[in-house]
mmCIF file as gemmi writes it, N, C-alpha and C atoms, coordinates in Angstrom:
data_model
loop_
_atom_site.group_PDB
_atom_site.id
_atom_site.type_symbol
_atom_site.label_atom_id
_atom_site.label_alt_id
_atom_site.label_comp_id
_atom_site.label_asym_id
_atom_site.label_entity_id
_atom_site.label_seq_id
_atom_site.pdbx_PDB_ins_code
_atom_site.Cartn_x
_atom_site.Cartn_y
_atom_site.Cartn_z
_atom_site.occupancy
_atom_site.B_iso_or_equiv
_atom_site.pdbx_formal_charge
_atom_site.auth_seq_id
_atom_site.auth_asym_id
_atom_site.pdbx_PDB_model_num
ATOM 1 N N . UNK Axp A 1 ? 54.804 -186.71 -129.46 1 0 ? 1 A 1
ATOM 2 C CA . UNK Axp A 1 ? 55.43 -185.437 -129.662 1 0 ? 1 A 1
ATOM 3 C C . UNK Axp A 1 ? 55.795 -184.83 -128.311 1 0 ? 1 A 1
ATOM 4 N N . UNK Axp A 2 ? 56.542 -183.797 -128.441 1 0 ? 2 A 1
ATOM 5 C CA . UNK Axp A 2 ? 57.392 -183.449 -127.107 1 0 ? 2 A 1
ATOM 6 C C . UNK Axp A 2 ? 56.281 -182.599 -126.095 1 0 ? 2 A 1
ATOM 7 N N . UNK Axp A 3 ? 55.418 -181.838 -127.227 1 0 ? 3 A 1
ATOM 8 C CA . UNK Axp A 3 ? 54.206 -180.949 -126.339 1 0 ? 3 A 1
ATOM 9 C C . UNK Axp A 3 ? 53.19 -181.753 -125.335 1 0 ? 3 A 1
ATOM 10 N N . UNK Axp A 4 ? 52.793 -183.161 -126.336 1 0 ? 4 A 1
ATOM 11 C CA . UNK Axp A 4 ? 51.749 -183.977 -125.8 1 0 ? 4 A 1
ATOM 12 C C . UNK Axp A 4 ? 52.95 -184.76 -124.671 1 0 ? 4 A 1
ATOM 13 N N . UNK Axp A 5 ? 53.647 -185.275 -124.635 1 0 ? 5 A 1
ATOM 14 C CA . UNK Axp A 5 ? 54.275 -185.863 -123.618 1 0 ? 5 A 1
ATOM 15 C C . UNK Axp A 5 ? 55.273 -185.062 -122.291 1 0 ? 5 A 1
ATOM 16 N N . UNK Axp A 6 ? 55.256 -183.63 -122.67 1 0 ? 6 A 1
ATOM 17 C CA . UNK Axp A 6 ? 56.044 -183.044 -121.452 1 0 ? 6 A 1
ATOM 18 C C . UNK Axp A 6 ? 54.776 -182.236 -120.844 1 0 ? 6 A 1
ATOM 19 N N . UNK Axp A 7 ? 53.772 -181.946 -121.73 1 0 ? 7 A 1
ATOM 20 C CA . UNK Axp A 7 ? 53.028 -180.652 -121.412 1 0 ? 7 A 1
ATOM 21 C C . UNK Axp A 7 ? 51.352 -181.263 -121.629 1 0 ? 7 A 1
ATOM 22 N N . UNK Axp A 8 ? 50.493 -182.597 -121.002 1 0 ? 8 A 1
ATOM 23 C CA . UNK Axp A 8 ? 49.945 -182.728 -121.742 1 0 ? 8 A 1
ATOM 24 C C . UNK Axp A 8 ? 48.394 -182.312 -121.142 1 0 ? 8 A 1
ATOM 25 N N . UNK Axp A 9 ? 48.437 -181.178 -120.718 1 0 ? 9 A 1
ATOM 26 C CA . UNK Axp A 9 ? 47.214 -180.43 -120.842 1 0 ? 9 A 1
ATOM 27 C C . UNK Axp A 9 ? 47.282 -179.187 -121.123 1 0 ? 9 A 1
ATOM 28 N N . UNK Axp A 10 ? 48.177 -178.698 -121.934 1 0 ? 10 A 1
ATOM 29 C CA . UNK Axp A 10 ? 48.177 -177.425 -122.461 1 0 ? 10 A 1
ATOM 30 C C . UNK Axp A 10 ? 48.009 -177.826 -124.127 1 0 ? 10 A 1
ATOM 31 N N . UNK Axp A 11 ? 47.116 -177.163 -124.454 1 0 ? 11 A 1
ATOM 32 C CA . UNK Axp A 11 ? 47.528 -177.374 -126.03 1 0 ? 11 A 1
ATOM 33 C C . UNK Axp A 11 ? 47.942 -176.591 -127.083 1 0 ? 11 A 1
ATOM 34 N N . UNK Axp A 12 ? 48.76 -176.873 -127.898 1 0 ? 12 A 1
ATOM 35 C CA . UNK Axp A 12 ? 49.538 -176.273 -128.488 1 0 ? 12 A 1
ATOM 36 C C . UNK Axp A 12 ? 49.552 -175.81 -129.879 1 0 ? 12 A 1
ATOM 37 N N . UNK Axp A 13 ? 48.002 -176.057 -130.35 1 0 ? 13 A 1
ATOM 38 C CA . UNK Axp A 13 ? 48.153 -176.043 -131.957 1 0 ? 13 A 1
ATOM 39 C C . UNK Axp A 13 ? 46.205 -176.144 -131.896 1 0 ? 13 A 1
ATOM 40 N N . UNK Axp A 14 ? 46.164 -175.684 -133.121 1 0 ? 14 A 1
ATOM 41 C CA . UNK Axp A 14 ? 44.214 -175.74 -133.467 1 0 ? 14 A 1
ATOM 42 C C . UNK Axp A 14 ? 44.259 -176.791 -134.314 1 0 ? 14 A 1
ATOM 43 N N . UNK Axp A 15 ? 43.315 -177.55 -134.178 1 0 ? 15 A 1
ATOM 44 C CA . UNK Axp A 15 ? 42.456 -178.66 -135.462 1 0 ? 15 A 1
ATOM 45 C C . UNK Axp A 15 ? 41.855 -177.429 -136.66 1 0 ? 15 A 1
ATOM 46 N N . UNK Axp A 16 ? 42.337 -177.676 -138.02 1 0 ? 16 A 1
ATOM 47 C CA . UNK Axp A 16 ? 42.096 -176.983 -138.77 1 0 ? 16 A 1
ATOM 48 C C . UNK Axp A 16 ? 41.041 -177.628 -139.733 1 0 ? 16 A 1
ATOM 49 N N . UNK Axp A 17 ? 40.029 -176.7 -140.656 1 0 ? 17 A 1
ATOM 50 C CA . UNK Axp A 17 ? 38.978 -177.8 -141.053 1 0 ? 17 A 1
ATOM 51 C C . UNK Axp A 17 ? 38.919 -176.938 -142.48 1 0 ? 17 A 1
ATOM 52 N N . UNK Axp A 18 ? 38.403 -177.347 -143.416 1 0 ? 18 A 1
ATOM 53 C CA . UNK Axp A 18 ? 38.166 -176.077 -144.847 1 0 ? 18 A 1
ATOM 54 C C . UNK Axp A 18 ? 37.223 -175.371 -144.373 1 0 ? 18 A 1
ATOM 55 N N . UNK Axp A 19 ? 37.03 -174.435 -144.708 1 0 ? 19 A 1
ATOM 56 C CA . UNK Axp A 19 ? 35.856 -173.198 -144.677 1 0 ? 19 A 1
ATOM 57 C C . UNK Axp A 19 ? 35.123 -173.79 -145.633 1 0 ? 19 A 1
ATOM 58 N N . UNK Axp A 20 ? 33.872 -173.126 -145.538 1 0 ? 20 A 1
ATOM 59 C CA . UNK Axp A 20 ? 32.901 -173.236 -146.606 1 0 ? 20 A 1
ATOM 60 C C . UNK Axp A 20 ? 33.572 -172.323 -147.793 1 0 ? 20 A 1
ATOM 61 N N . UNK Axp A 21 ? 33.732 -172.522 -148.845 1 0 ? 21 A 1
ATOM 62 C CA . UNK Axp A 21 ? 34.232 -171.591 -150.042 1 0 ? 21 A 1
ATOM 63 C C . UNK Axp A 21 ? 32.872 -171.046 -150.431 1 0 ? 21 A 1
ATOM 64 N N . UNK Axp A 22 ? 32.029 -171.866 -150.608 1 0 ? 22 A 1
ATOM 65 C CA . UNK Axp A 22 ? 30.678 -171.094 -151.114 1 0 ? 22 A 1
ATOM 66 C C . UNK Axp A 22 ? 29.959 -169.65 -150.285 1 0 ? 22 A 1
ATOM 67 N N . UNK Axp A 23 ? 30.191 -169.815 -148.9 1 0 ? 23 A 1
ATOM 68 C CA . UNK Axp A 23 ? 30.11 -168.037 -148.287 1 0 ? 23 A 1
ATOM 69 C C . UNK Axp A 23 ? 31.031 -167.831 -148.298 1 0 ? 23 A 1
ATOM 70 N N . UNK Axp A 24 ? 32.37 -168.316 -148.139 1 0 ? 24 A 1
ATOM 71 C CA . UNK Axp A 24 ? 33.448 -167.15 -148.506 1 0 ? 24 A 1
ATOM 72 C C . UNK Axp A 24 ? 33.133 -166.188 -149.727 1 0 ? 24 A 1
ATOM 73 N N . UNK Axp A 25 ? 33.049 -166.858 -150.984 1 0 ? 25 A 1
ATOM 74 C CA . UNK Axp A 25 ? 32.796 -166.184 -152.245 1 0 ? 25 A 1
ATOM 75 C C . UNK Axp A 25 ? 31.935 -165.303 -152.266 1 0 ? 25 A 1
ATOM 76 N N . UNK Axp A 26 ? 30.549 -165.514 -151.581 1 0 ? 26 A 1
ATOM 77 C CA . UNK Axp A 26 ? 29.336 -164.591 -151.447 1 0 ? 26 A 1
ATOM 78 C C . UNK Axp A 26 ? 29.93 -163.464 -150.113 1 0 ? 26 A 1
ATOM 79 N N . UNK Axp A 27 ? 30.6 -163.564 -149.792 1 0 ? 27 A 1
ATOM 80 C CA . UNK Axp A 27 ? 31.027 -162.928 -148.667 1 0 ? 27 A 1
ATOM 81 C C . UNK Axp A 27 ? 31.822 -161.587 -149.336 1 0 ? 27 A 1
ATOM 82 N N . UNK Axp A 28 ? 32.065 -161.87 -150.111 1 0 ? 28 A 1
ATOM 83 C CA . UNK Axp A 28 ? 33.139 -161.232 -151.247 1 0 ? 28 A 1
ATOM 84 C C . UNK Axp A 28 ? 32.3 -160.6 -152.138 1 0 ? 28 A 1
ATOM 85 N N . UNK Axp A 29 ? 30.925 -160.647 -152.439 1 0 ? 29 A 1
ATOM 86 C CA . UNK Axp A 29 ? 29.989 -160.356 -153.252 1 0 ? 29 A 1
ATOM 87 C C . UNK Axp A 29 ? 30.39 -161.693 -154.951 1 0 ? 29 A 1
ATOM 88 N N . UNK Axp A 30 ? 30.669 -162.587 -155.081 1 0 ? 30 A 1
ATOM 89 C CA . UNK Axp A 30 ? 30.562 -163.365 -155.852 1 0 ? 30 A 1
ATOM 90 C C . UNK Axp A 30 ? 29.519 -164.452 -155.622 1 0 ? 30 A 1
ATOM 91 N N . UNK Axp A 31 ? 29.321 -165.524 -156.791 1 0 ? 31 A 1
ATOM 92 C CA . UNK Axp A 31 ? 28.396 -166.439 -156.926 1 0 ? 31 A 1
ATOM 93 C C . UNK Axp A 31 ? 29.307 -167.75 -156.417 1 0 ? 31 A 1
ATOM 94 N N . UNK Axp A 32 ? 28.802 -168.073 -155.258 1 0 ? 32 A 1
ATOM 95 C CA . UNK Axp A 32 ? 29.357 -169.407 -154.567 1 0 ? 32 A 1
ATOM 96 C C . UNK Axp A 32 ? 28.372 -170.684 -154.671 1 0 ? 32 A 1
ATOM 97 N N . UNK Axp A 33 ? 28.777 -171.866 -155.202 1 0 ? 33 A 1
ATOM 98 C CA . UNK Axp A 33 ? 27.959 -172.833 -155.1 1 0 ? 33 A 1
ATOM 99 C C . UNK Axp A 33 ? 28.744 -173.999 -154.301 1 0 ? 33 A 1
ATOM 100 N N . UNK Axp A 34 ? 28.356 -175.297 -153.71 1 0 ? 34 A 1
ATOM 101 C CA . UNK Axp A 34 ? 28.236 -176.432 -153.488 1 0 ? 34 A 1
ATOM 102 C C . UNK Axp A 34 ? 28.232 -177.249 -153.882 1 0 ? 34 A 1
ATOM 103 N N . UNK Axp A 35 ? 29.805 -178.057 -154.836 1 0 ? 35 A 1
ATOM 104 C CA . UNK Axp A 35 ? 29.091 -179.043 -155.226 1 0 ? 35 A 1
ATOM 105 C C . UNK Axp A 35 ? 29.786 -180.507 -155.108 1 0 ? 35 A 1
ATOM 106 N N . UNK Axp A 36 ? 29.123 -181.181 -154.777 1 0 ? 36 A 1
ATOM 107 C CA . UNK Axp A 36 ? 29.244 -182.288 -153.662 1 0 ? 36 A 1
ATOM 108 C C . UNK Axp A 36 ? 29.611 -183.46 -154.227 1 0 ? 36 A 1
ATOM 109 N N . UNK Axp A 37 ? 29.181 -183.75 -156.031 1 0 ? 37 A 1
ATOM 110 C CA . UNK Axp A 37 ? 29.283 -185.154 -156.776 1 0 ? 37 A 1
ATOM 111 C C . UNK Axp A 37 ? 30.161 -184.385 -158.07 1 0 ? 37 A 1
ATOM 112 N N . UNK Axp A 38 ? 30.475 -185.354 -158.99 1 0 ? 38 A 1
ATOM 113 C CA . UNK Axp A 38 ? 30.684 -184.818 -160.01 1 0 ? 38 A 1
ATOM 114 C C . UNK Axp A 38 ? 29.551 -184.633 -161.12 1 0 ? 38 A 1
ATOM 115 N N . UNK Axp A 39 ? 28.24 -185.155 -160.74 1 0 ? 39 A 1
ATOM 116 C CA . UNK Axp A 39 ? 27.473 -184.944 -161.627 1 0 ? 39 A 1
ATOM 117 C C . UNK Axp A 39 ? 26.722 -183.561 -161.361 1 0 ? 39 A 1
ATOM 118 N N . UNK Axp A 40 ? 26.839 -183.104 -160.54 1 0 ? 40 A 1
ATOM 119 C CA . UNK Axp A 40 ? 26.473 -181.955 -160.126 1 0 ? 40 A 1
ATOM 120 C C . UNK Axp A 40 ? 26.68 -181.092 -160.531 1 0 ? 40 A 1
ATOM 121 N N . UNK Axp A 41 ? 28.256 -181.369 -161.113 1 0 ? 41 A 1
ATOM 122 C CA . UNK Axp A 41 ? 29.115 -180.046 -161.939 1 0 ? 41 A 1
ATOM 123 C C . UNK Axp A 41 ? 28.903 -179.283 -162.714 1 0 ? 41 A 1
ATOM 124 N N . UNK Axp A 42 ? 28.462 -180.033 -163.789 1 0 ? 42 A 1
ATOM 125 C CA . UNK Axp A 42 ? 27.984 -179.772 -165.049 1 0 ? 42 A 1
ATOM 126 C C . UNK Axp A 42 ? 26.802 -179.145 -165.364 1 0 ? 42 A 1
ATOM 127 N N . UNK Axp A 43 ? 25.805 -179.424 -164.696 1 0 ? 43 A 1
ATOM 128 C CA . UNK Axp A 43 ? 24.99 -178.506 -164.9 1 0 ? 43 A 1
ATOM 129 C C . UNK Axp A 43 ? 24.478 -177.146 -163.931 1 0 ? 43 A 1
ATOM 130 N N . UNK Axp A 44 ? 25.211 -177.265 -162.767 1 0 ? 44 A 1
ATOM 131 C CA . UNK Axp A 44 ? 25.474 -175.932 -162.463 1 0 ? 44 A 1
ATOM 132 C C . UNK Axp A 44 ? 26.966 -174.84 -163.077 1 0 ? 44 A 1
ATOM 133 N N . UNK Axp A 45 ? 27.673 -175.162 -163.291 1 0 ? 45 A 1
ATOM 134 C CA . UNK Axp A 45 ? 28.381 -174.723 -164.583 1 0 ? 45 A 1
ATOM 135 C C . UNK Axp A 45 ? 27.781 -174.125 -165.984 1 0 ? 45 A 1
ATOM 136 N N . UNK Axp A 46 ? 26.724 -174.982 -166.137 1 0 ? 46 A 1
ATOM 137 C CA . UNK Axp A 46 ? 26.192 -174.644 -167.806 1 0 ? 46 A 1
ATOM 138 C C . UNK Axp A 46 ? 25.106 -173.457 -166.887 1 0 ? 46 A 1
ATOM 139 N N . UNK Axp A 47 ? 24.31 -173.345 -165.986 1 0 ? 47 A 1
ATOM 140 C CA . UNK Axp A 47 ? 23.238 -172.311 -165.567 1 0 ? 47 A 1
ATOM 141 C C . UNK Axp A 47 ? 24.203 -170.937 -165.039 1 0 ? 47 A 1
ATOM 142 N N . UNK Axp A 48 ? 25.456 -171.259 -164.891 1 0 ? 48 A 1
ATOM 143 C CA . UNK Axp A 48 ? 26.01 -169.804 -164.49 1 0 ? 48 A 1
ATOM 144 C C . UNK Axp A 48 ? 27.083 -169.426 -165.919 1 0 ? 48 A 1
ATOM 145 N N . UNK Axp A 49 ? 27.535 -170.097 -166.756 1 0 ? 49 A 1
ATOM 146 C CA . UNK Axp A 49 ? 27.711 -169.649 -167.958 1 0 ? 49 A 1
ATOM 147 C C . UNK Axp A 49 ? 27.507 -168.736 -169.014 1 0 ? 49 A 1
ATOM 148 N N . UNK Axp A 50 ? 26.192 -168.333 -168.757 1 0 ? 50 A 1
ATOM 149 C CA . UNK Axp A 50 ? 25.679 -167.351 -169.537 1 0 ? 50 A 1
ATOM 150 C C . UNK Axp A 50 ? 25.499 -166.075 -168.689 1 0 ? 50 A 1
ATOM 151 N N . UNK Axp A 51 ? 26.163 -165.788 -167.602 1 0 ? 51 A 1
ATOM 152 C CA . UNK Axp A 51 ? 26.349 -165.247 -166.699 1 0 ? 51 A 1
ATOM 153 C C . UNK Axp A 51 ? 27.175 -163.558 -167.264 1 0 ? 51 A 1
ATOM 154 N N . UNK Axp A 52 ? 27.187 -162.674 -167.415 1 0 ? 52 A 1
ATOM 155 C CA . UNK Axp A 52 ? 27.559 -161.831 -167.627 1 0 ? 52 A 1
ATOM 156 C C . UNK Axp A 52 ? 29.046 -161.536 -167.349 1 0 ? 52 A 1
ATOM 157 N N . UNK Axp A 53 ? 29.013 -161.901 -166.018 1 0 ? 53 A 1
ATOM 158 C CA . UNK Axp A 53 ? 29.942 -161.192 -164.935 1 0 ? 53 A 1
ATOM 159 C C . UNK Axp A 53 ? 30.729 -162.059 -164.425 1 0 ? 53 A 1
ATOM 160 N N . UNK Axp A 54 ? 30.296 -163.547 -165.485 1 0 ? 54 A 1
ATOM 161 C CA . UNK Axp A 54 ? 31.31 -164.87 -164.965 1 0 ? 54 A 1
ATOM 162 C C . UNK Axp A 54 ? 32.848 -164.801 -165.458 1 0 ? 54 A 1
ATOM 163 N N . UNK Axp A 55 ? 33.63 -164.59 -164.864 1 0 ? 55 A 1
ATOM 164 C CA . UNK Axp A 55 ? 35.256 -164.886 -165.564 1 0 ? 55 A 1
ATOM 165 C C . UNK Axp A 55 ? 35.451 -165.884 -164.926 1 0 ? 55 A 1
């Protein structure tokens, strides 16, 4: 690219990565979880279900 080959110790752009969504959400005052497999899903899904305040 023209930045890395005319300019190449200035840099020109950030490495971008996901945020954690799970403190974003709590950050927000919502219920954020983690979940890492697909078997995981399901039953944290079914324990916040009966959740009042879940939409």
């Amino acid at each position: 690219m023209h930045q890395e080959r005319e300019y190449p110790a200035r840099v020109s752009a950030t490495d971008l990565v996901n945020p954690d969504f799970a403190m974003f959400a709590q950050a927000f005052g919502c219920h954020g979880e983690v979940v890492e497999s697909t078997a995981q899903f399901a039953p944290l899904l079914n324990a916040q279900w009966p959740r009042d305040n879940l939409r």
